[in-house]
N, C-alpha and C positions, 0 to 999 in steps of 0.2 A: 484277540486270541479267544478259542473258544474249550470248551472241556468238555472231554467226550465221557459219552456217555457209564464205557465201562470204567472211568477212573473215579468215579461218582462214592460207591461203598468203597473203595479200598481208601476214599481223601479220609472218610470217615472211622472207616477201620481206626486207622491211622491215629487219628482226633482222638477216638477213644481209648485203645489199644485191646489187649486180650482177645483171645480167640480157644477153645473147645467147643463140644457137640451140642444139637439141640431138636427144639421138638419137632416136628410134619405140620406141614401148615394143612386149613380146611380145603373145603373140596368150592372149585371157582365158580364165580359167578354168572351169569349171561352175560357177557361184552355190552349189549344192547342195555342193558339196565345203569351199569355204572358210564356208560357212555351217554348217555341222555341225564344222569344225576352229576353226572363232572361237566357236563355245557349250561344246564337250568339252572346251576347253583352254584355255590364255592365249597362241593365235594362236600361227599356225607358224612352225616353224624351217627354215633351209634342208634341202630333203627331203622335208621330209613333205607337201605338195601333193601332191609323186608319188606318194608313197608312199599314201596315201589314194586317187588315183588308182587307182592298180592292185589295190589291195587291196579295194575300192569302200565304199560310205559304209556298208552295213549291217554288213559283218565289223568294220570299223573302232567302230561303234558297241558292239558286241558283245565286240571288245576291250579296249576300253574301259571297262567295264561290270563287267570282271573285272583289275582292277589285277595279281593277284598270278599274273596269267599272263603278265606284262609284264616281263620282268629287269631289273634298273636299272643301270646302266652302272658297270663296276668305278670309275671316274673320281669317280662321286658317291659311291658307298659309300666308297670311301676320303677323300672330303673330309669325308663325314659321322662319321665314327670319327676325326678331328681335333677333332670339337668334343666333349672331355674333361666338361661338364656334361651336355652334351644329350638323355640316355640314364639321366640320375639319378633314385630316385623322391624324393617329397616329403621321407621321412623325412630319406633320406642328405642333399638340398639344405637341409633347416634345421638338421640336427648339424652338418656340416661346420663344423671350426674350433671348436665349443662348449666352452668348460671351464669356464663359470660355472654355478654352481650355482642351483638355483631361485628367483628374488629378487634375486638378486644384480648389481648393476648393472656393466655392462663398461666397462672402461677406457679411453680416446680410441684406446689401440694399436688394441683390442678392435673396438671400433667401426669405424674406421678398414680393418680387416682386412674386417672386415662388408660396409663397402659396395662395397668392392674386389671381392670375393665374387661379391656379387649382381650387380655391372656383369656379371663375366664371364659368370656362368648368365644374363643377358637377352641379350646381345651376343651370345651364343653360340644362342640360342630363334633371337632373330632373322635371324642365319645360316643355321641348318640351315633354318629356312621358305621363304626365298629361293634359296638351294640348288636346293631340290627342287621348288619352282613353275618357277622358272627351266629345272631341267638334266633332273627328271625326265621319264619316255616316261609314267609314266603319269597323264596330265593332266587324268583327268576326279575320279578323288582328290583330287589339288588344287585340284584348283575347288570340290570339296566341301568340304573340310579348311576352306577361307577362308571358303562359304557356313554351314559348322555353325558354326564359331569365330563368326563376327560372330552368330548364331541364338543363341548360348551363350557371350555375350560373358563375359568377365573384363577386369578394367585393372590391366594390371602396375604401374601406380601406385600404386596402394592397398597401402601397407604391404608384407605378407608374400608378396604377389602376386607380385611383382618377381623371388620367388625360386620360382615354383610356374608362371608361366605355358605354360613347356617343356615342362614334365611333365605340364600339363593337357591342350596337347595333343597330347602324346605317347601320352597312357592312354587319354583318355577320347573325342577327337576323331576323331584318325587313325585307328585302328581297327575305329572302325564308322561311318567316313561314308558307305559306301554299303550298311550293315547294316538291320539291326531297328532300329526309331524307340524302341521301348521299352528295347534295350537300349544305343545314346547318351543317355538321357533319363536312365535310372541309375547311368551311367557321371558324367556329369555331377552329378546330384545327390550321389553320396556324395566329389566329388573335395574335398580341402583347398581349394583354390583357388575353385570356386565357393562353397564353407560359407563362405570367409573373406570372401569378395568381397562376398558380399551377406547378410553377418550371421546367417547362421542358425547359428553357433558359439556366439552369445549368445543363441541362441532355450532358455530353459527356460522350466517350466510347476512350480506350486505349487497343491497341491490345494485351494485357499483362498482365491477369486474375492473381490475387493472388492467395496464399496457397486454399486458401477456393472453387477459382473460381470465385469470388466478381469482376466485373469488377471497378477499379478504377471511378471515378469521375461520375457513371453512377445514374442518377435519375430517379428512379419509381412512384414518383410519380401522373404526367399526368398519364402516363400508365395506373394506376391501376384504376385511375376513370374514365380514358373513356373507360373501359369497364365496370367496376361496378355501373357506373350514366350513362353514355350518352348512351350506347347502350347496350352490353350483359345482363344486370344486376349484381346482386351479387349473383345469381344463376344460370349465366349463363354458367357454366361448364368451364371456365376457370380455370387454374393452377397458381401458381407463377411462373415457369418456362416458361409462357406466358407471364406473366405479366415482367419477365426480357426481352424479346423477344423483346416487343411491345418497351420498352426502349430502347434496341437496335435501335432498327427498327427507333426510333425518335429521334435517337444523333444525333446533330450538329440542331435541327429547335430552331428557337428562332426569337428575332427579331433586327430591324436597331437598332443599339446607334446613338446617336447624335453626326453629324460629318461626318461621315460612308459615304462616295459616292454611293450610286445607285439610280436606277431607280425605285425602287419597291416604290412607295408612300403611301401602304396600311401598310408598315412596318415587314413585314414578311421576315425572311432572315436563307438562310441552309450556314453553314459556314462545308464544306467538313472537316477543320482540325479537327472538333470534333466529326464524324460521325464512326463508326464504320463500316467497309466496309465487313464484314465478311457474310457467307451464312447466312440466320435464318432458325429455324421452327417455324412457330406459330399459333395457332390452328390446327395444323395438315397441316397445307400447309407450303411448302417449298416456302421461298423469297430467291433470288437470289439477291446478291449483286448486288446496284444499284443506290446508294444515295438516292437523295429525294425523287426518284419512289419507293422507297421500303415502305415510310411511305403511299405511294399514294394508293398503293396496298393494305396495311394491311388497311386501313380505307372501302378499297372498300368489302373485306370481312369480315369486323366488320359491315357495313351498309346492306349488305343482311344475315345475321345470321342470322335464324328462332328464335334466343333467342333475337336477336335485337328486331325483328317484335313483340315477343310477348311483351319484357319491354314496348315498346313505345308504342303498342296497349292496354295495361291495365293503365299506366297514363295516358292517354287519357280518358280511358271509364272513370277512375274514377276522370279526371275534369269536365264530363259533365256531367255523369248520377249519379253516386253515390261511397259514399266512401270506398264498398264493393261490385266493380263493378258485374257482372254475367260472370262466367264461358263462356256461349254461345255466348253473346257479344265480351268477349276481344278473343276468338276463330277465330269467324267471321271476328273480324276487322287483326288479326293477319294473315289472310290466304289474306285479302285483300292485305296487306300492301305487301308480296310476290309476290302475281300477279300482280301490279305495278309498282315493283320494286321500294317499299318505295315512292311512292306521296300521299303526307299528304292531298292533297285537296281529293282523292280517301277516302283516310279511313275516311274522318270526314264525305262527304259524306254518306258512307255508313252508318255510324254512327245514322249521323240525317234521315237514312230511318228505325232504328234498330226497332223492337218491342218494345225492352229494354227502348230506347231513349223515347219513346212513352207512356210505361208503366205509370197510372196515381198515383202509388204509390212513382214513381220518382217526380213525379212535387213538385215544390217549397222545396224540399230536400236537396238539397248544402247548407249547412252553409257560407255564406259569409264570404273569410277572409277579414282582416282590409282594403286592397287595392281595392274588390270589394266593398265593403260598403261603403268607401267613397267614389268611384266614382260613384257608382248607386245614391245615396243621391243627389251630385251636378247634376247629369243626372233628376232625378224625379225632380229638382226643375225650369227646365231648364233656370238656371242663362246663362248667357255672360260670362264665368271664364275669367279672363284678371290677375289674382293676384293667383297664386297658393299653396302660402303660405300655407293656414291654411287647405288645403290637406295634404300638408306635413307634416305641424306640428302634424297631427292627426296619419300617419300614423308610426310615430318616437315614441308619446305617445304608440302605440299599436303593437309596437314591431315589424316594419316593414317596416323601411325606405328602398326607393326605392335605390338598388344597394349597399345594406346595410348586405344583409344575410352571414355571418361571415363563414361559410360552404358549400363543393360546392355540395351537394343535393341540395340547393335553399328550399324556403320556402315554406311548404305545405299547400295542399288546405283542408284537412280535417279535420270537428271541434272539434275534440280533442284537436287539436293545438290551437285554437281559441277560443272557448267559455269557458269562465270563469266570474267572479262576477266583478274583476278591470277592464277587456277590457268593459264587457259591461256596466259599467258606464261613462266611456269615448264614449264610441259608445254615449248614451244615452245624455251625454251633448251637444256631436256636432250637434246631430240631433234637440236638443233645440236650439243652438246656428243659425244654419241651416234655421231654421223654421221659426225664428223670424227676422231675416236679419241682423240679428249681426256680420255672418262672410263677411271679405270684400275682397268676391273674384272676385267682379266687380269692385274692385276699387285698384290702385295702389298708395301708399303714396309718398306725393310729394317731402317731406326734402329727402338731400342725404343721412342721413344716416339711414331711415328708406328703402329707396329706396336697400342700400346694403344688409340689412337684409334679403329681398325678393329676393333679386338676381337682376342679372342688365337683361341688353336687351329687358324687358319690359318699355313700354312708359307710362309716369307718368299723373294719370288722378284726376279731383277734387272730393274728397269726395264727396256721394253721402247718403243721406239720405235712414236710414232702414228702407226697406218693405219686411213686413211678408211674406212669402210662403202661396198663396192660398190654404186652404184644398180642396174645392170642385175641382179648377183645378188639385190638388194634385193626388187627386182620381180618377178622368178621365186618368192623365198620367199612373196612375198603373193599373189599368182595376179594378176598384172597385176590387182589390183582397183579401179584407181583412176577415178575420173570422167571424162568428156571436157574435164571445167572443168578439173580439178587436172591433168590428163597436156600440157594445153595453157600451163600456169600455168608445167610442170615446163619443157616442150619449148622456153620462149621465158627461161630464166635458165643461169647459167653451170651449165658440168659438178657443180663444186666443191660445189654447193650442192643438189645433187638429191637425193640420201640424205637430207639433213634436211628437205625439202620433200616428201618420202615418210611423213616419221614424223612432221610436224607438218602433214600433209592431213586433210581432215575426214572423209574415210574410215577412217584408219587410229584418229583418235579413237572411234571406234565398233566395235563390234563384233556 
């Protein structure tokens, strides 16, 4: 069941109650401006309409495009250098604390200290994420960071995950989300965190196939999803007889255990006794036995596959433009991403010059899922976030904890999956909660044990008295975008309630 759109202000009416006169909203924005600031970002903060405004949509595109010409505000840098794991690689996060020996079973202290551990290194992942979606300028990063992460899912749940998902993407995400397709695809494949996630740490090979042919101890599973999620598709004309291949091709990659001598600090490690050193075919190409280099090779013609080019060219169109992107579109960007040789800053590019992208029947058409909604929300309100809490808690409510999606498709951006009558009454409350200055996410609680609660590495500050969310500022931050239904809905209820009849209108669900 889904919830149309005009019952949207009246659910909230409702929620809040009260209704007399009110003020004329301002005078509207260009479509084209909040339409390029709601795809490059998670929707504006107070400023930056003008600021796009005057800077005009192609420089802004182009800015954007180049994150690392973007300085990030001393404010966040320094909240981010409080969170004391965040910056850890795998190795340092699974020593930490270690003194048992190999085999060796830990003590309840032991244990106990362990999970303590792990809270802080995920508490802290999930901070600096929201942090920098939230406060960073450079917003089209993040939009990527959340589009490759869910493309390249991991679930902090799965065991050893809990204590790797920071660093995954820390290493392997963030760094080339608007790079080379081939070289996130490597990043990702040699990280602990996806070997551990999806089994190919147990993937070895024994020169001595059974009755069947079955190679002993041999795991398909990576295999089969990094071609069926991460690049080919599940259309992408592959065999199981590839898919055995590709498993070949990646016995013996896994990662350090604790204890383990090398040098490798990022945690990735090819152990030769478990590799199967035999010829392959795969895809039609013949690898040559070679160890590591064989897995090196098979990625490098898994990442120019025209079936590559097209999967990743059509999630794309359809995180930006719409949830049944155009033929012509994921075409054009799919022929681009070939002539590049897979650089993602090329195709988004091309993208935000598309027709398609431009199309005014595309504007304010993406349903927000629960993670763009509530970061757009604390964005429109432009709080100081210092407490990230009650982001979290909202996005756990709506079925979407960060580093939480149980599957490794990762969680989708289309409203199918999202819009329903439960989610948007929890939408509906936060945006009450939001509006009226009830959530405290400028402020950190001082006792220790409320301080654990929210996670540590945050610096603990004195409550501070609730104040409202300006609607008129509210309104200028969105470019007056609102309907003639919802400014009419706004116009005939009390003052008190405008701001949250802003964040819970069926426009602001959209983007």
């Amino acid at each position: 069941m889904t919830v149309k759109p005009k019952y949207w202000v009246l659910l909230l009416l409702i929620l809040l109650g009260s209704i007399p006169p009110s003020n004329a909203a301002s005078t509207p924005v260009d479509p084209k401006v909040l339409h390029i600031i709601n795809r490059l970002s998670f929707g504006p903060r107070p400023g930056d309409v003008q600021r796009v405004e005057s800077l005009g949509v192609e420089r802004y595109i182009q800015e954007q495009l180049s994150p690392e010409s973007i300085p990030e505000p001393q404010s966040l840098t320094s909240q981010l250098k409080q969170l004391n794991t965040l910056y850890l690689n795998p190795v340092e996060l699974s020593e930490h604390g270690t003194t048992n020996l190999p085999g060796q079973k830990p003590t309840p202290s032991e244990r106990k200290a362990a999970n303590k551990w792990a809270k802080q290194v995920l508490d802290e992942a999930v901070q600096g994420r929201l942090l920098e979606a939230t406060s960073s300028p450079r917003q089209l990063q993040e939009v990527m960071v959340d589009f490759w992460y869910n493309h390249f899912n991991v679930d902090a749940a799965k065991g050893r995950d809990r204590l790797w998902v920071g660093a995954y993407e820390q290493e392997a995400i963030r760094p080339y989300a608007l790079g080379r397709f081939r070289d996130l695809l490597g990043a990702t494949a040699h990280h602990p965190a996806m070997q551990y996630y999806l089994d190919n740490f147990q993937n070895r090979a024994d020169n001595h196939p059974d009755a069947q042919g079955n190679i002993r101890g041999l795991n398909e599973n990576y295999a089969r999803e990094l071609m069926e999620l991460h690049t080919l598709g599940v259309d992408g004309g592959y065999t199981q007889q590839d898919v055995i291949a590709l498993a070949r091709i990646l016995s013996g990659w896994g990662f350090i255990r604790p204890g383990q001598q090398t040098d490798n600090t990022f945690g990735f490690d090819f152990n030769p006794k478990r590799h199967d050193f035999s010829d392959k075919v795969f895809l039609g190409h013949t690898i040559k036995s070679g160890g590591e280099a064989e897995g090196e090779e098979a990625l490098d013609i898994l990442a120019r596959s025209p079936a590559t080019a097209r999967h990743i060219s059509y999630q794309i169109a359809q995180y930006f433009v719409s949830d049944l992107p155009p033929t012509t579109l994921v075409n054009n960007l799919t022929h681009r991403y070939l002539a590049t040789d897979g650089n993602i800053r090329e195709v988004l590019n091309t993208l935000f010059h598309s027709r398609e992208f431009w199309d005014a029947k595309n504007f304010n058409a993406k349903f927000k899922t629960p993670y763009q909604y509530a970061i757009s929300a604390v964005r429109a309100t432009g709080v100081e976030v210092e407490n990230t809490r009650p982001i979290s808690n909202l996005l756990q409510q709506l079925g979407m904890p960060l580093y939480g999606c149980q599957t490794p498709d990762g969680y989708k951006n289309t409203a199918d999956v999202w819009l329903n009558p439960d989610a948007m009454n929890r939408r509906l409350s936060f945006a009450a909660a939001i509006a009226n200055g009830n959530l405290p996410l400028s402020t950190i609680p001082t006792n220790i044990e409320q301080r654990e609660q929210i996670g540590t590495g945050q610096r603990p500050l004195q409550k501070s008295p609730s104040i409202p969310v300006d609607a008129w500022q509210l309104t200028n931050t969105l470019g007056n975008s609102l309907s003639m239904k919802t400014q009419n809905a706004i116009a005939s209820s009390s003052p008190q309630i405008h701001s949250a009849l802003i964040l819970g209108s069926p426009e602001f669900m959209h983007r």
